[in-house]
C-alpha positions as CSV (number, residue, x, y, z in Angstrom):
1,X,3.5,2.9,40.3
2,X,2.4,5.5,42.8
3,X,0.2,3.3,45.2
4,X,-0.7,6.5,47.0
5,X,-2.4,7.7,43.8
6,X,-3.7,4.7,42.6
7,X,-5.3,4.2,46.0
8,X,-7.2,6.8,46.0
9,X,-8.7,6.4,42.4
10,X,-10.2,3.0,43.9
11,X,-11.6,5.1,47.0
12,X,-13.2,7.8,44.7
13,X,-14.5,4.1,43.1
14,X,-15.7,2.6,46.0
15,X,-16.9,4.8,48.2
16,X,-20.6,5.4,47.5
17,X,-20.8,2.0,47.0
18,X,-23.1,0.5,50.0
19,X,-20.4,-1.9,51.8
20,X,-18.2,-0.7,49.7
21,X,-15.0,-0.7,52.3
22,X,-14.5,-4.8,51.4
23,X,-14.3,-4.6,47.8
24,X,-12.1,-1.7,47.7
25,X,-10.1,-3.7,49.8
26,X,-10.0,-6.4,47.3
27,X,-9.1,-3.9,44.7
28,X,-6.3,-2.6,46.8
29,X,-5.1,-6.3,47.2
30,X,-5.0,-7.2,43.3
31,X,-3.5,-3.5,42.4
32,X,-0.9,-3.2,44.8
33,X,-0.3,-7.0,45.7
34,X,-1.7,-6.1,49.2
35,X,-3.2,-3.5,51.8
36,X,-0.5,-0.7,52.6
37,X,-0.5,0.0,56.2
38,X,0.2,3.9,54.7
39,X,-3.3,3.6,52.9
40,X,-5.5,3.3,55.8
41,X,-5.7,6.6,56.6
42,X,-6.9,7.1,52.8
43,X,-9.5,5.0,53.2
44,X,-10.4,5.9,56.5
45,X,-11.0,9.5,55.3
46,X,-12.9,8.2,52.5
47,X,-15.1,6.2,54.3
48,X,-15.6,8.3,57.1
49,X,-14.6,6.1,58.8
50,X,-11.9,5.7,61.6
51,X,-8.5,4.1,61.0
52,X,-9.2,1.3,63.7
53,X,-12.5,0.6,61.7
54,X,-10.7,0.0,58.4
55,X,-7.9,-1.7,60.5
56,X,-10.6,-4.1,62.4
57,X,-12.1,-4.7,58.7
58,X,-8.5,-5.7,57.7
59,X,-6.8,-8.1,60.4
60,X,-10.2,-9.8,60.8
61,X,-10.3,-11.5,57.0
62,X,-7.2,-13.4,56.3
63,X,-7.2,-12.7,52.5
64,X,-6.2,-9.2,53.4
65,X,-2.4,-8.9,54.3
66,X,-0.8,-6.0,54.9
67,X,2.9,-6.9,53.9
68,X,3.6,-8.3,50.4
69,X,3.5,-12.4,50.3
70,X,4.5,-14.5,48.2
71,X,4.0,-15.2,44.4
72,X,1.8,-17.7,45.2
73,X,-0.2,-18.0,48.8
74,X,-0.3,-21.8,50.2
75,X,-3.4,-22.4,52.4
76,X,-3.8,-25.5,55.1
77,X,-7.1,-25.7,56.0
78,X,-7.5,-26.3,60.1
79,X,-10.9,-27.0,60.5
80,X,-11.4,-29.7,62.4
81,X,-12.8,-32.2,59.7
82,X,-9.1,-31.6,58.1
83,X,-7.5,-31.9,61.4
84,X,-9.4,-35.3,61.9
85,X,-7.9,-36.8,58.5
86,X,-4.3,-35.5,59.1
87,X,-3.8,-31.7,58.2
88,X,-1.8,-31.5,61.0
89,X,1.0,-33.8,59.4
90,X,0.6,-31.7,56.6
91,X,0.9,-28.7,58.1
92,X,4.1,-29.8,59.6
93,X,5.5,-31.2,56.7
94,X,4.5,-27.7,54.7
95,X,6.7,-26.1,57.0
96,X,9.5,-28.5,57.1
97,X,9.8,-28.6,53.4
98,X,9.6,-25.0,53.0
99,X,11.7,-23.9,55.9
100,X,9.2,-21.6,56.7
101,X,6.3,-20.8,59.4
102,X,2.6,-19.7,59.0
103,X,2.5,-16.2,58.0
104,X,6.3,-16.1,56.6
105,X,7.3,-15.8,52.7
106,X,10.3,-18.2,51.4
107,X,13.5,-16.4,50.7
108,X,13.1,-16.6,47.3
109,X,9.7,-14.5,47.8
110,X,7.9,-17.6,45.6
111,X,5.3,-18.5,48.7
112,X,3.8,-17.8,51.2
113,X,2.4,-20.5,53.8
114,X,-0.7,-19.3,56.0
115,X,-3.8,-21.2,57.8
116,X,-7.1,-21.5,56.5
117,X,-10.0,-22.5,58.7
118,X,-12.4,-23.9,56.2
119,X,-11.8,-24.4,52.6
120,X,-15.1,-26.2,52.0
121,X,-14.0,-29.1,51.5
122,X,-14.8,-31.4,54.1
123,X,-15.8,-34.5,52.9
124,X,-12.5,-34.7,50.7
125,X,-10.3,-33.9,53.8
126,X,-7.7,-33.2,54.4
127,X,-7.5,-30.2,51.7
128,X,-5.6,-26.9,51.0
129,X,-5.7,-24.1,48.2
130,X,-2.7,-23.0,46.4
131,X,-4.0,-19.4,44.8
132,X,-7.1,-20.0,43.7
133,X,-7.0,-23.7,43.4
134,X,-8.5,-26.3,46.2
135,X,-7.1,-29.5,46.3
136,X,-8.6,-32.7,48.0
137,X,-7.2,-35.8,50.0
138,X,-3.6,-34.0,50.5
139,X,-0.9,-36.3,51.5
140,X,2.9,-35.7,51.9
141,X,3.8,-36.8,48.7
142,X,1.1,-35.2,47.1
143,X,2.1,-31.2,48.9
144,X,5.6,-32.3,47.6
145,X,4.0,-32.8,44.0
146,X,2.2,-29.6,44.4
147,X,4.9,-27.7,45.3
148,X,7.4,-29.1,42.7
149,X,4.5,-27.9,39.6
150,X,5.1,-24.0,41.0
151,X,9.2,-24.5,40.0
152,X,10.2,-25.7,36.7
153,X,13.8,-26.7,36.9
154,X,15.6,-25.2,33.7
155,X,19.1,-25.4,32.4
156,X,20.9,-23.3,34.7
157,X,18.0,-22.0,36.3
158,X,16.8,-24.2,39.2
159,X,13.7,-23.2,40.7
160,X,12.3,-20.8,37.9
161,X,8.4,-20.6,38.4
162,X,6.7,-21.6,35.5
C-alpha cells in the first residue's frame, strides 16, 4: 500500500471538515495501523497548519502512536481510583509476564502494553481495556486469563492468535 497516497486521499476527505485534523487522524490510524511521522508534513500542508500543530495534536492523545504497535494494544488504567484497588500490582505483573515496558511491543509483535489514565470504570476498579474491550475487578490471575484468550496454543504452533 502506498501510505503516502492513501494519506492524502483522507486529507482531501477531511480537510473542510470543521475539526477535521482529529478524525483524519483516526482514519490515518485504522488505514495504516498508525500515524507516520513522514505524513505530518501532508497534513500539515493540508490543514494549513504547522507540523508542530499536527505534532502537538498527535503526542497529546495516547490513541495516536506514531510507530506500529502491537496486534492488540493492552491498557492499565492509572487513575487513581485504580491505583487505590491495586493497578499498580497489575501493572507490574503486566510487565513481568510480558517481558515488556509501557510503550514497548512483544517480540512477537502480538501486544503492545501502554497506560491509560481513566477508562471509566471506577467503581469496578481496578480495570484495563484490551482493544476495544474494558474489563472490571482485574486481578493477576485474571490478566493471565486475559492474556492466554489472545493465543490459542495449536499443534505445533504455540502462541498462534486466534
Amino acid at each position: 500500500m502506498d501510505k503516502s497516497a492513501n494519506i492524502d486521499e483522507l486529507v482531501e476527505q477531511f480537510k473542510t471538515l470543521p475539526g477535521g485534523l482529529i478524525p483524519l487522524l483516526h482514519a490515518v490510524k485504522h488505514a495504516v495501523g498508525y500515524i507516520p511521522n513522514e505524513s505530518v508534513p501532508q497534513i500539515a500542508i493540508g490543514f494549513n497548519l504547522s507540523r508542530a500543530e499536527v505534532h502537538g495534536v498527535i503526542s497529546f492523545y495516547h490513541d495516536f502512536n506514531t510507530s506500529p504497535v502491537g496486534q492488540h494494544t493492552v491498557q492499565i488504567c492509572r487513575a487513581e481510583a485504580c491505583q487505590s484497588m491495586g493497578s499498580r500490582q497489575i501493572e507490574a505483573h503486566a510487565k513481568k509476564s510480558l517481558g515488556i515496558e509501557y510503550g514497548e511491543t512483544t517480540k512477537d509483535g502480538r501486544v503492545t502494553l501502554q497506560p491509560v489514565y481513566c477508562l471509566g470504570n471506577c467503581a469496578c476498579s481496578p480495570s484495563m481495556r484490551i482493544d476495544d474491550d474494558i474489563y472490571a475487578r482485574v486481578s493477576p490471575a485474571s490478566f493471565d486469563q486475559l492474556i492466554s484468550e489472545l493465543y490459542v496454543p495449536a499443534a505445533g504452533n504455540a502462541g498462534e492468535k486466534r
